[in-house]
C-alpha positions as CSV (number, residue, x, y, z in Angstrom):
1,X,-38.7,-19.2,-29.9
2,X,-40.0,-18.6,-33.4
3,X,-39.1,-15.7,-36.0
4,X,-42.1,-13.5,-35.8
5,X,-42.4,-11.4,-39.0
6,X,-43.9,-7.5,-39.3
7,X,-44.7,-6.5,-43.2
8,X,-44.2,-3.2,-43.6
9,X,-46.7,-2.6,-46.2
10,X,-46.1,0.6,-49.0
11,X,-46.5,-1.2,-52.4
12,X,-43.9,-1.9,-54.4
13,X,-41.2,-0.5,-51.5
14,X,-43.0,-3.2,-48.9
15,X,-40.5,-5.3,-46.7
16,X,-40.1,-7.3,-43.7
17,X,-38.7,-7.2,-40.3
18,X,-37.8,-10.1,-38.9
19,X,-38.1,-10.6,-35.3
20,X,-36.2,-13.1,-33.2
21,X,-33.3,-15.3,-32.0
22,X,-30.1,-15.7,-33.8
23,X,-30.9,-13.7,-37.1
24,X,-27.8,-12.8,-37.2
25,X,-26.1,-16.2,-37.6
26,X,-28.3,-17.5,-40.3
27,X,-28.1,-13.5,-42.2
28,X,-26.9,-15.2,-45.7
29,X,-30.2,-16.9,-45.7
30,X,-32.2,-13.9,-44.6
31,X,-30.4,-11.6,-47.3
32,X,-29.8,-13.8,-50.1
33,X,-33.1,-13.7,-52.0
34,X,-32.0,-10.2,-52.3
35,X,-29.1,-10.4,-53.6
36,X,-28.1,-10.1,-57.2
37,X,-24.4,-11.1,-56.8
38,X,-22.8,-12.5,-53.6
39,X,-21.5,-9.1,-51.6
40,X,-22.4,-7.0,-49.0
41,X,-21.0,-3.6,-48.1
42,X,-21.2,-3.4,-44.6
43,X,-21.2,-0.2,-42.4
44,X,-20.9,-0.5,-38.9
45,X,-18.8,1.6,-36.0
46,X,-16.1,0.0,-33.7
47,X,-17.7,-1.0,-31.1
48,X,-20.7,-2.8,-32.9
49,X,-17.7,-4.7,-35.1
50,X,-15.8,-5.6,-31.9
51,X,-19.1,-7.2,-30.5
52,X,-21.0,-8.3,-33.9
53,X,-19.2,-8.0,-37.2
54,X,-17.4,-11.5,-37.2
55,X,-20.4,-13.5,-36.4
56,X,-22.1,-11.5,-39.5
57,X,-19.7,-12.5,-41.6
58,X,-20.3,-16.2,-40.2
59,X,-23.8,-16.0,-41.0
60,X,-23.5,-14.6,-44.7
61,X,-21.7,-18.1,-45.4
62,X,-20.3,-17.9,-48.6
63,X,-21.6,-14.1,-49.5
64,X,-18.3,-12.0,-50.0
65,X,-18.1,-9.2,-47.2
66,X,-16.4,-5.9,-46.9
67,X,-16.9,-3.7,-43.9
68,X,-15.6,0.0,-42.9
69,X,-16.2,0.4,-39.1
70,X,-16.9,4.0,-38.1
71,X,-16.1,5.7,-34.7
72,X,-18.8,5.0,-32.3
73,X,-21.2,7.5,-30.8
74,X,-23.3,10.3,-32.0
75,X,-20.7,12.5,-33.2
76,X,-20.1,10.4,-36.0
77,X,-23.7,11.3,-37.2
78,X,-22.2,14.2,-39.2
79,X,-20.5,15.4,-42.2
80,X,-17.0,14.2,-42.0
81,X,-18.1,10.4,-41.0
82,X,-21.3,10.3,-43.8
83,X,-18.1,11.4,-46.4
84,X,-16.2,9.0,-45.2
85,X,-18.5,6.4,-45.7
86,X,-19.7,7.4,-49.1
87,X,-16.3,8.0,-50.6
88,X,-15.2,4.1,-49.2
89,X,-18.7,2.5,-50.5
90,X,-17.7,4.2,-53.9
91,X,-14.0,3.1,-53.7
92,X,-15.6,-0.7,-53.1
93,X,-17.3,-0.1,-56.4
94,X,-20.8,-0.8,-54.9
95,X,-23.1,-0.9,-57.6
96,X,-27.0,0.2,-57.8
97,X,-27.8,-3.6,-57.7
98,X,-25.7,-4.3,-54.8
99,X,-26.9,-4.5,-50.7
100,X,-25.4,-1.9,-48.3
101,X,-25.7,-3.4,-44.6
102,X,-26.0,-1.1,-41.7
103,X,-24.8,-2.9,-38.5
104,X,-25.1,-1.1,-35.5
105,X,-27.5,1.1,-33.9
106,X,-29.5,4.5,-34.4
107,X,-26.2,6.4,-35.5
108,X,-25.2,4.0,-38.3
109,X,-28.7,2.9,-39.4
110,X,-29.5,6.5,-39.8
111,X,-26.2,7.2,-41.6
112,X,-25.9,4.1,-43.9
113,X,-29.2,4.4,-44.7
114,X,-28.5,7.8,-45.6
115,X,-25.2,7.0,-47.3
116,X,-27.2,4.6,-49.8
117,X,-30.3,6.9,-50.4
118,X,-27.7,9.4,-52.4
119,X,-25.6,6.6,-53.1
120,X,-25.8,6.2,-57.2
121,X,-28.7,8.4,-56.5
122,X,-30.4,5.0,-54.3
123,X,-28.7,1.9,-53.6
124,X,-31.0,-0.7,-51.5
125,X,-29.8,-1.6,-47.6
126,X,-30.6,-3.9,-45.2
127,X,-30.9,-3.1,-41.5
128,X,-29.8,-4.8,-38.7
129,X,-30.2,-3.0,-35.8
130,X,-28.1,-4.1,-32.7
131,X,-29.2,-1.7,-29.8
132,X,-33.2,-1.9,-28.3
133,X,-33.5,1.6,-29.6
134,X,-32.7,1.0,-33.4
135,X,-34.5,-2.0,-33.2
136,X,-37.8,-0.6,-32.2
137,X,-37.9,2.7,-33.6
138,X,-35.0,3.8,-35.8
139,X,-34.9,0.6,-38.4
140,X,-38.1,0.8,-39.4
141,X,-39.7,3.7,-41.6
142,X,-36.8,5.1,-43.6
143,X,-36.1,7.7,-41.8
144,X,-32.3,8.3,-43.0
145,X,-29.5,11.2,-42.4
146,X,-27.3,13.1,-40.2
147,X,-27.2,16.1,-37.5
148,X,-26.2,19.5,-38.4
149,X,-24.4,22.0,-36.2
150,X,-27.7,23.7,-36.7
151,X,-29.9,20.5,-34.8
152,X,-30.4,16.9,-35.1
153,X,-31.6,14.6,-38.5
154,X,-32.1,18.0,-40.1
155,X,-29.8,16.6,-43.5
156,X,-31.5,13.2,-45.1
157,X,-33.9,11.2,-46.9
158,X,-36.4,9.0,-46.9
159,X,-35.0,5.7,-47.9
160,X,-36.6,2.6,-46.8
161,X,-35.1,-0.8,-46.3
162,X,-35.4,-4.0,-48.2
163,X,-35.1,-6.0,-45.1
164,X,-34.6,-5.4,-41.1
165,X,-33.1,-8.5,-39.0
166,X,-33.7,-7.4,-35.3
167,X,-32.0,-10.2,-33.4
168,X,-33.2,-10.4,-30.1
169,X,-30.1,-11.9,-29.0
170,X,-28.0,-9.5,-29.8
171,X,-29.4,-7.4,-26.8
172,X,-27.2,-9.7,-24.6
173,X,-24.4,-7.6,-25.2
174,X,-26.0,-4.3,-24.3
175,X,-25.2,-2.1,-21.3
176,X,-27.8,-2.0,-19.2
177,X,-27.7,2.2,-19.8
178,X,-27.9,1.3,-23.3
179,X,-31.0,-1.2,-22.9
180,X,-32.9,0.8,-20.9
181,X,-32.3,3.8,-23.4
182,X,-34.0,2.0,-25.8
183,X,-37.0,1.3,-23.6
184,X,-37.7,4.8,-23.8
185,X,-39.1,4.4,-27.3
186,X,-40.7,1.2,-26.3
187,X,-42.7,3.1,-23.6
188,X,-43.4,6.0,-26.3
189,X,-45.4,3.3,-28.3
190,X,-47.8,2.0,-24.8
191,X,-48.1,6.0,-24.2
192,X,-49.0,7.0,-28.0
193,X,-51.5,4.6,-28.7
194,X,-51.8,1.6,-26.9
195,X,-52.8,1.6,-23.6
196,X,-52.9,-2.2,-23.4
197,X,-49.6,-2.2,-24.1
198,X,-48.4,0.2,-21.4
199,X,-50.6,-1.8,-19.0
200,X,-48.5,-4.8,-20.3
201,X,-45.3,-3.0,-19.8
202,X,-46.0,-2.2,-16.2
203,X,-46.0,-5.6,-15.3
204,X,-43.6,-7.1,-17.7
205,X,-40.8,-4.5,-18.4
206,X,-38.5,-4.9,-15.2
207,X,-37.9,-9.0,-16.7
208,X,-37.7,-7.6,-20.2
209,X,-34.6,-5.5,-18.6
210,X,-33.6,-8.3,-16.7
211,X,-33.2,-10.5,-20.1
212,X,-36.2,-12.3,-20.3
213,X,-36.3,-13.1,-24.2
214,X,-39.8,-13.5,-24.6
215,X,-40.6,-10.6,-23.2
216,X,-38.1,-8.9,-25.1
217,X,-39.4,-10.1,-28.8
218,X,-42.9,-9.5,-27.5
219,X,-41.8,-5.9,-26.5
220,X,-39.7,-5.3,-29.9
221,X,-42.9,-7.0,-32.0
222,X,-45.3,-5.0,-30.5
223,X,-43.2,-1.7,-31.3
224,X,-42.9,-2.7,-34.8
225,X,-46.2,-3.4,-35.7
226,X,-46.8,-0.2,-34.0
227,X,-44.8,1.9,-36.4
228,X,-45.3,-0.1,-39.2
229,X,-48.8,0.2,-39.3
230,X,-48.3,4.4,-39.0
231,X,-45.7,4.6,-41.3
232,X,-48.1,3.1,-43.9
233,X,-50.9,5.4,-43.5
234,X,-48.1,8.6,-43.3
235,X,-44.4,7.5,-45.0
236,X,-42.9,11.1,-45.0
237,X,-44.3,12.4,-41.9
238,X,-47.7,14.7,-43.6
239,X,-49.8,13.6,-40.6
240,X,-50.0,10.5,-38.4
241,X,-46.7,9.9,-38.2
242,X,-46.1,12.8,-36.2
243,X,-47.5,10.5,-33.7
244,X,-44.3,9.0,-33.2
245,X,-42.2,12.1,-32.3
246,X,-44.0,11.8,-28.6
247,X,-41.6,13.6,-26.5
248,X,-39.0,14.5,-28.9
249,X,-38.9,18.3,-29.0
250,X,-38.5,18.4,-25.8
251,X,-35.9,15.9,-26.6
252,X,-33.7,17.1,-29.5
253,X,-33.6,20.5,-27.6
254,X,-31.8,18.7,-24.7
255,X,-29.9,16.6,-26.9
256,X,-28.6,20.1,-28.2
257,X,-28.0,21.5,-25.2
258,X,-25.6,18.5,-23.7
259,X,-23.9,18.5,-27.1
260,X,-24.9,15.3,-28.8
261,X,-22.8,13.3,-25.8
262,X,-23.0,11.1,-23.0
263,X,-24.1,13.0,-20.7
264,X,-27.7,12.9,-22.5
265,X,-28.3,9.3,-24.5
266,X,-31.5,10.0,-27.3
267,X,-33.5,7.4,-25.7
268,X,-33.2,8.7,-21.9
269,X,-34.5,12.4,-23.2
270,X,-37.2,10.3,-25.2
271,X,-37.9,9.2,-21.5
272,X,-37.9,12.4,-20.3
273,X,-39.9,14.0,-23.2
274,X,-42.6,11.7,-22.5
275,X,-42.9,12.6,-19.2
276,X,-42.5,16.3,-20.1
277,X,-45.5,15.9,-22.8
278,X,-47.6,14.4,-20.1
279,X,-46.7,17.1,-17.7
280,X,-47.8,19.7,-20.0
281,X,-50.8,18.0,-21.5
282,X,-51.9,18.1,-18.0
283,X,-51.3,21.8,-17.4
284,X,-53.1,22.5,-20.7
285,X,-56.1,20.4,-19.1
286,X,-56.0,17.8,-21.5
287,X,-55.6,15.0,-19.4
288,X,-56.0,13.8,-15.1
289,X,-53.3,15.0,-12.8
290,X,-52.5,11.3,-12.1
291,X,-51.3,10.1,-16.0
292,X,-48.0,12.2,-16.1
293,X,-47.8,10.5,-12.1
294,X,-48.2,7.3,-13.8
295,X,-45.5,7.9,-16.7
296,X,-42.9,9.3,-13.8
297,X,-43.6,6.3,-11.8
298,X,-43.0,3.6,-14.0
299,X,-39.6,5.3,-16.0
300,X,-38.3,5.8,-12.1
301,X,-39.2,2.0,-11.3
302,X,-37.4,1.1,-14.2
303,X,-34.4,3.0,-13.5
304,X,-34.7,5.8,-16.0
305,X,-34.4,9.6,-16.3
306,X,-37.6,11.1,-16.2
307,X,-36.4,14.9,-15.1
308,X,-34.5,18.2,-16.2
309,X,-32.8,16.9,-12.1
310,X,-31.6,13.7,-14.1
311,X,-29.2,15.5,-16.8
312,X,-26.1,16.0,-15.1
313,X,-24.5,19.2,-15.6
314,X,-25.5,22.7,-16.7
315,X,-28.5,23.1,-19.3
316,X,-30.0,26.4,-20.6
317,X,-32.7,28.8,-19.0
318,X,-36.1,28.3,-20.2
319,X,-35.7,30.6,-22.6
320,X,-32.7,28.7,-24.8
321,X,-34.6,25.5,-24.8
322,X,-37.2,27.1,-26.2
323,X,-34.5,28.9,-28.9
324,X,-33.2,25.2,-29.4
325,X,-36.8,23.5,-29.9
326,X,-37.6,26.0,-32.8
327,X,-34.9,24.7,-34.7
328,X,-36.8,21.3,-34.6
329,X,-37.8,19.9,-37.9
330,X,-41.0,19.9,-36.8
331,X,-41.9,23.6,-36.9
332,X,-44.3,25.1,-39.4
333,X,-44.8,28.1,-40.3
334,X,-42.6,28.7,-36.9
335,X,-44.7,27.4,-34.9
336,X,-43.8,24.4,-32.5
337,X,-45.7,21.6,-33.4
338,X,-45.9,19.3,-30.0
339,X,-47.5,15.8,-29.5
340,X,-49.9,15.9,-26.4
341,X,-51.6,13.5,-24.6
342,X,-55.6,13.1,-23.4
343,X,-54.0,10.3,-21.0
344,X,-52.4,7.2,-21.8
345,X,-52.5,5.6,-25.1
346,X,-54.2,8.9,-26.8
347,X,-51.7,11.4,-28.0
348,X,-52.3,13.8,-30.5
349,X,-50.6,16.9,-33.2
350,X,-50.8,20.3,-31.7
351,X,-49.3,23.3,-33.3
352,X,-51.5,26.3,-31.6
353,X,-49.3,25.8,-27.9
354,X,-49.2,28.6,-25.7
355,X,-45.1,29.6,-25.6
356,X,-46.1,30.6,-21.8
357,X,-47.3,27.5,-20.4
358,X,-44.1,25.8,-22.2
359,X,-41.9,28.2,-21.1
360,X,-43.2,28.1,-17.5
361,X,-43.2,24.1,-17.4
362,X,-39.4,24.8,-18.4
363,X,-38.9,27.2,-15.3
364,X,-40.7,24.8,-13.2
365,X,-38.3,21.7,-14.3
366,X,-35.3,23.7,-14.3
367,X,-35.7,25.1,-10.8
368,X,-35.8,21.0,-9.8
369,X,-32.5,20.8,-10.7
């Protein structure tokens, strides 16, 4: 298969991702042209470096590598790890010139990228995204930082990449939790926007899962061009790019409520903020009974969460996930600002939603449990 390429087109800050088999053994080549003196600084966590970081350093060739491997999982997204990170990048002497590599997924994309925003007050980095998730959705935008104990991404910066190497490959090596995860933000982009591309998904996402590669760089290409082509029009989320935060109120409350851990991963309440959305845009009258049927009914054929009933263990009354989703960084002027849905592939900002009918869709998905 060919490298397919998505510019991601803001002037003078423009870069590509590059889309494709074994990016990640021919990386020197990629990353060179970048480069102002051979090294890398590479951020990664242990799990990624166990899989990953030894065929990087293959790829780089003769570019001199240094790596610091974090613990893995979403607790690392936090104060402790991002100074941690920042005091080794400064100990390597990384310089304002220099490339800062983040190797991993969601977690350390969002905290390397953070880590070099602030770094030297902006060092440039390179994403290479190794889960479906990061690949699709978190790489892409500079969208950078870490959770709070107050909610989720509330501390960053908008910092974009120079470059973004999303090997397709490299999915190999995911769980199959992991994988499908990350299809919840590829079914965000079919349910946002696209309607073609749900369509396409319906018939083509049980061999994506089951590791059909084409289907997998169409899937990842599609979702790029997607953002890309948002994040343009809106960088720093003023408008449009709201667009992409489709199911995620629900979905950072829930993430709050299991405590950032396994029990909940981001891309399974993504699933189940979609569906969520849909169920609610229906109640409002927005859209048919049958398109939050249709969004259930595909995330339960692919083996997803699509339910409150799907979290395991205990979660909050209606009442604390509302208190949890007006922490989100989306509220202005304290009002919850959600992304609803006229059916699929036409979603749309609202900010004037009646607390009531959220509350009792809450009640409603709760009492499933």
């Amino acid at each position: 298969m060919t490298i397919d390429t998505v510019r991601v087109d803001l002037g003078a800050r423009a870069y590509d991702v590059r889309i494709g088999p074994g990016l990640l053994s021919r990386a020197g080549q990629e990353i060179a042209p970048l480069l102002k003196r051979r090294r890398v600084a590479v951020l990664t966590d242990e799990t990624v470096a166990g899989r990953h970081l030894e065929g990087l350093r293959q790829g780089l060739g003769d570019i001199e590598m240094t790596a610091l491997a974090l613990p893995a999982g979403e607790s690392t997204k936090g104060w402790p790890q991002f100074s941690r990170a920042v005091d080794w990048l400064l100990a390597e002497k990384v310089e304002r010139r220099d490339i800062v590599i983040a190797l991993g997924g969601g977690v350390i994309g969002d905290l390397a990228g953070f880590a070099a925003a602030v770094l030297r007050r902006g060092v440039r980095f390179v994403q290479i995204p190794t889960t479906l998730l990061s690949q699709v959705d978190s790489s892409v935008g500079g969208k950078t930082g870490i959770n709070s104990v107050h909610g989720k991404n509330l501390i960053g910066a908008f910092h974009q990449p120079s470059l973004v190497l999303a090997d397709i490959d490299v999915l190999n090596t995911l769980p199959a939790r992991d994988f499908l995860a990350g299809y919840g933000e590829v079914v965000k982009y079919g349910l946002l926007g696209d309607a073609a591309f749900f369509d396409w998904l319906e018939t083509n996402a049980p061999a994506m899962a089951a590791g059909d590669a084409g289907a997998r760089q169409y899937a990842v290409r599609r979702s790029v061009e997607m953002k890309a082509r948002i994040v343009e029009r809106d960088e720093t989320e003023e408008g449009d790019r709201a667009l992409l935060n489709l199911g995620h109120t629900f979905c950072h409350a829930l993430e709050s409520a299991t405590g950032y851990t396994g029990r909940l991963l981001h891309g399974e309440g993504v699933a189940i903020g979609c569906a969520l959305a849909f169920e609610l845009s229906q109640r409002l009258g927005l859209c048919s009974q049958e398109a939050p049927s249709r969004v259930c009914a595909h995330l339960k054929a692919m083996g997803m969460k699509c339910d409150l009933s799907d979290i395991p263990g205990d979660l909050p009354g209606a009442d604390g996930l509302l208190a949890l989703m007006a922490q989100d960084k989306k509220v202005v002027d304290g009002k919850l600002r959600f992304i609803l849905a006229r059916g699929v592939g036409d979603a749309f900002v609202a900010s004037d939603v009646d607390t009531d009918t959220v509350r009792g869709l809450l009640e409603d998905a709760l009492s499933r449990r």
